[in-house]
ZAMARGU-4260 file (C-alpha; in steps of 0.2 Angstrom, whole numbers, plus 5000, padded with zeros to 4 digits):
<rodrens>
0) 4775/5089/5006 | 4763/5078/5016 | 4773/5071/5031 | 4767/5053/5039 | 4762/5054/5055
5) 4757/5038/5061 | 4757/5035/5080 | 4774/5025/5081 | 4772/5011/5094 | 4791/5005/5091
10) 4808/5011/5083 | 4820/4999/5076 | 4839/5000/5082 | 4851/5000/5065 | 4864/4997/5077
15) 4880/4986/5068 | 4868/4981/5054 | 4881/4989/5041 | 4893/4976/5046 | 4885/4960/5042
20) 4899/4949/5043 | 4907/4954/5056 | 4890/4954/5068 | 4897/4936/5078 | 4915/4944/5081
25) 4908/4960/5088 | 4896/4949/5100 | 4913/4941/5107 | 4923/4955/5110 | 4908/4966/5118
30) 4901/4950/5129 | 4920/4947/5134 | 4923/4966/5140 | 4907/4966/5147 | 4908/4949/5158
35) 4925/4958/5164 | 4918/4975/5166 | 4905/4967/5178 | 4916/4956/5188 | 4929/4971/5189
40) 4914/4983/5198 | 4907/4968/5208 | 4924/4962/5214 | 4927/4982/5220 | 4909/4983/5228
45) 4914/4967/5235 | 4929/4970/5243 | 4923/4987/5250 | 4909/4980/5258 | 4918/4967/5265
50) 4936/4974/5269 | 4933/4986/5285 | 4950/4995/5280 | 4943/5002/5264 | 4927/5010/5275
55) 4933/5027/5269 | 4927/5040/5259 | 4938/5037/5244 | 4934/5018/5244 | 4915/5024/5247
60) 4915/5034/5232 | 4924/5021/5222 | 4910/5009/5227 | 4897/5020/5222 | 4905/5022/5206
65) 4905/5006/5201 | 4886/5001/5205 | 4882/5016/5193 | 4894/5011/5181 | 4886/4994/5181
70) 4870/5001/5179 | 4875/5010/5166 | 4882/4996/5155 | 4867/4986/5161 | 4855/4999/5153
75) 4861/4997/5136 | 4874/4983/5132 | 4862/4966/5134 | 4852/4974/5120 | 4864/4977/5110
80) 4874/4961/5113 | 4854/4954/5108 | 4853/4965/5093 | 4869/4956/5086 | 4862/4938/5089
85) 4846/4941/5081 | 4839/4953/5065 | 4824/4959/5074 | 4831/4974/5083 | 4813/4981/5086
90) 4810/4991/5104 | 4795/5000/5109 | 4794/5019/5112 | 4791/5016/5131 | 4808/5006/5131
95) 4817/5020/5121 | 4813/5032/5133 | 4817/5021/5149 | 4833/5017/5141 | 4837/5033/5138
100) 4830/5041/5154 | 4844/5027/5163 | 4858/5031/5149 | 4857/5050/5152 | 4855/5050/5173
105) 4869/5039/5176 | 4880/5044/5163 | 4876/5063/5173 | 4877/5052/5190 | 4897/5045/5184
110) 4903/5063/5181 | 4896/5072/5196 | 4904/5056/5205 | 4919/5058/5198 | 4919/5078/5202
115) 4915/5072/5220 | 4931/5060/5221 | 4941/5074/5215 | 4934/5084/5228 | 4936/5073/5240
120) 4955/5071/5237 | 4957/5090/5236 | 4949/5090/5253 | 4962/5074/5260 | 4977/5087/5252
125) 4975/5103/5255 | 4962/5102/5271 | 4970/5088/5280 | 4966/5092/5296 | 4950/5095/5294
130) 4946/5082/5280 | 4939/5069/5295 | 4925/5081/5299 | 4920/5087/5281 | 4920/5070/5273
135) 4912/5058/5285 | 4904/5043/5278 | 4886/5051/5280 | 4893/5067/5270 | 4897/5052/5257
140) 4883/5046/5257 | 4875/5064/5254 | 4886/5068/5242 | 4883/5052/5233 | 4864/5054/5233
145) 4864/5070/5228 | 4873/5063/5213 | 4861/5053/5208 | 4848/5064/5212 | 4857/5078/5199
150) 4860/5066/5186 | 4842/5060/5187 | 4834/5078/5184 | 4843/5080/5171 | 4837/5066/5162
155) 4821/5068/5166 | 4823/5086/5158 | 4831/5080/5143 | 4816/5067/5140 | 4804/5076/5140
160) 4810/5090/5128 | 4814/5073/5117 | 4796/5065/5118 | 4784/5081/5117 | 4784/5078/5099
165) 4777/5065/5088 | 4789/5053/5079 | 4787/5049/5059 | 4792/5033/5049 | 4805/5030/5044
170) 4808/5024/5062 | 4824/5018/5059 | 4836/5027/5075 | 4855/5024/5068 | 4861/5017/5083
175) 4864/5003/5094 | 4856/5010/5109 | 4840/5025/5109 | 4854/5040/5108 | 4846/5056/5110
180) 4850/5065/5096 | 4846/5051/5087 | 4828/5049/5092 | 4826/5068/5092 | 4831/5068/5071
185) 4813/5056/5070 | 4802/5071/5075 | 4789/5075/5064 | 4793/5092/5063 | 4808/5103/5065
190) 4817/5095/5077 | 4835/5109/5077 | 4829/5119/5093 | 4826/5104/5101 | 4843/5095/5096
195) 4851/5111/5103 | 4843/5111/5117 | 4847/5094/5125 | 4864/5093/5116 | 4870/5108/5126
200) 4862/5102/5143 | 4873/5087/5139 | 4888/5099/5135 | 4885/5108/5150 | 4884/5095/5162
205) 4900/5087/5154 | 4912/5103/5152 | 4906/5109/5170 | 4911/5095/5178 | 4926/5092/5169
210) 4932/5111/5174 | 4927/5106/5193 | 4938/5093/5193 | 4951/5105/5183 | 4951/5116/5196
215) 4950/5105/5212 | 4969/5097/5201 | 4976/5115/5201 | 4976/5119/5220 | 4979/5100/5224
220) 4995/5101/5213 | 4999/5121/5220 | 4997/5113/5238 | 5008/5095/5234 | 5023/5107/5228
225) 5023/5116/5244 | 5027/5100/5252 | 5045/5097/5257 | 5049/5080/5254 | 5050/5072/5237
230) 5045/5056/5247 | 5028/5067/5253 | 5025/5072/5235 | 5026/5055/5228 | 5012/5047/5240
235) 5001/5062/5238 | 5001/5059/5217 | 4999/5042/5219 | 4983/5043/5227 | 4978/5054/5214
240) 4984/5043/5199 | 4971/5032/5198 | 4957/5044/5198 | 4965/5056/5186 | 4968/5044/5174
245) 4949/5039/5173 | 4944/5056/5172 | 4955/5058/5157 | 4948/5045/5148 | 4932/5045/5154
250) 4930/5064/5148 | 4942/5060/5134 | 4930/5048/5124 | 4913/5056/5130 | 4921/5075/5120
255) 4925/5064/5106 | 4906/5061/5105 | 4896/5076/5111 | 4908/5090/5104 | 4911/5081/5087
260) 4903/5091/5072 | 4889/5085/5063 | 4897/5088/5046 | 4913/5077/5053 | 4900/5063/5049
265) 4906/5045/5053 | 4896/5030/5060 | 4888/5036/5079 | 4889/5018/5082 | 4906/5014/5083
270) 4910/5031/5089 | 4900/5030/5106 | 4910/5012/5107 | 4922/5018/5117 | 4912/5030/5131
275) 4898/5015/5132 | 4910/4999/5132 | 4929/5003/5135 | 4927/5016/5148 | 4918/5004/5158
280) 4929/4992/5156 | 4944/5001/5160 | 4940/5012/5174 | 4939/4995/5187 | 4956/4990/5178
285) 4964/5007/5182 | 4956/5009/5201 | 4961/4991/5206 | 4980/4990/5197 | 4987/5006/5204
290) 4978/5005/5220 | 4988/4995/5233 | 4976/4995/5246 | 4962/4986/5234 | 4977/4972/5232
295) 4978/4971/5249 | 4962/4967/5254 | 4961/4958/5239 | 4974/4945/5245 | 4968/4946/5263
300) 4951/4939/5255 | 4959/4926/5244 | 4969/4919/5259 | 4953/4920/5270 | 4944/4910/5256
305) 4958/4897/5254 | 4958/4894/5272 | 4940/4891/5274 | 4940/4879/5260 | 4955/4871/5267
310) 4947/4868/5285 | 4931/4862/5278 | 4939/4850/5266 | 4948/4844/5280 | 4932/4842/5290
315) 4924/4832/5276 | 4938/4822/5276 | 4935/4820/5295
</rodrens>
């Protein structure tokens, strides 16, 4: 059977077109997590670079966190949020692949991030005395580079297994953003191998740093037991909490859809709602809520701010 072969210039994103009437109430609640999703990274950015007290490691990591975690909503969720407004949901080819090549390299850059903030409290645990020299803020910085670095090649790997080929009408991709696996199904020819192949790099690269972290858990909790004092074990947990639970459901949502069968079927769309939008939104929440240092310094800049405004209405006034 003759297949088409055109030279596609542009896909169309099918996004949440199978939900016509409910296109303006999905707008509202994505634009509203995502407005909180940005001022919860920016308002941790902010305080970290501002607050001296939270010029550590952890709080380095947590920063660098954010700014990839706003990156990564960045890449993808203004177009969608665009797509719901208007019918034309068109984007070039050279888009697709930018968008993915961002998508792919900070989604990598999160988990290695989040692996190296388990390792840095592993290191804070059961290395304490020697935790100042290993994790200096250049080693941070290092670490956190590297990160980026890691999640970057892999992306780049990933693209270009997924654009060797030529794509064929239709060009429909049945999502709200260029997934991979999604674009790889246009392929003008057989496209399996390929699907594999970038599905298990993103497999590996999830399960792998998930096992890291696993691991770094089991010798932070076999070291926390050996601690005498209930009131020890307790602050050693707690400044493990907050980073635990994002793991879990960051890791949590992404299994749901990279390890999901094919034959499971079910709309990709509203299954990667939760890894693309809710994730984002509830890792600030987590970090900041259960984090009484973060509060603190929140309140130290709020008062700050009160008081500037104060002595300058007062000098208007003047």
């Amino acid at each position: 059977m003759a297949i088409n072969q055109t030279i596609l210039k542009e896909f169309i994103l099918v996004g949440f077109s199978a939900y016509p009437h409910a296109q303006t109430f999905l707008f509202v609640v994505f634009f509203c997590l995502y407005i909180l999703t940005l001022a919860g990274n920016l308002t941790i950015m902010g305080l970290t670079w501002v607050d001296r007290s939270l010029h550590t490691p952890m709080y380095l990591f947590l920063s660098a966190l954010s700014f990839s975690e706003t990156c990564y909503t960045l890449t993808i969720i203004p177009k969608m949020l665009a797509d719901l407004l208007d019918r034309d949901r068109r984007i070039s080819v050279t888009g697709c692949g930018l968008q993915m090549c961002f998508f792919l390299g900070l989604g990598g850059t999160n988990c290695v991030i989040l692996t190296l903030m388990g390792y840095d409290r592993f290191l804070a645990i059961c290395n304490p005395l020697r935790y100042p020299l290993l994790m200096t803020n250049v080693a941070c910085g290092q670490l956190v580079a590297s990160a980026w670095a890691g999640g970057f090649l892999v992306s780049f790997i990933q693209i270009a297994l997924t654009f060797r080929v030529s794509f064929c009408i239709p060009n429909l991709i049945r999502h709200f953003f260029c997934n991979m696996r999604a674009v790889v199904r246009l392929s003008c020819t057989d496209s399996d191998l390929t699907e594999f192949i970038v599905t298990l790099m993103s497999m590996l690269g999830l399960v792998g740093t998930f096992l890291l972290i696993f691991l770094t858990y089991v010798f932070i909790l076999s070291s926390v037991l050996k601690i005498p004092s209930a009131e020890g074990k307790q602050k050693a947990f707690s400044t493990c909490a907050s980073h635990l639970t994002v793991v879990i459901v960051h890791f949590g949502f992404a299994s749901i859809a990279y390890l999901k069968p094919e034959a499971s079927g079910g709309d990709d769309s509203l299954i990667a709602v939760p890894y693309t939008i809710i994730t984002p939104f509830l890792s600030p929440i987590i970090f900041s809520l259960r984090n009484k240092d973060m509060k603190n310094a929140f309140r130290k800049i709020t008062r700050k701010t009160v008081f500037l405004k104060n002595n300058l209405g007062q000098l208007f006034l003047v």
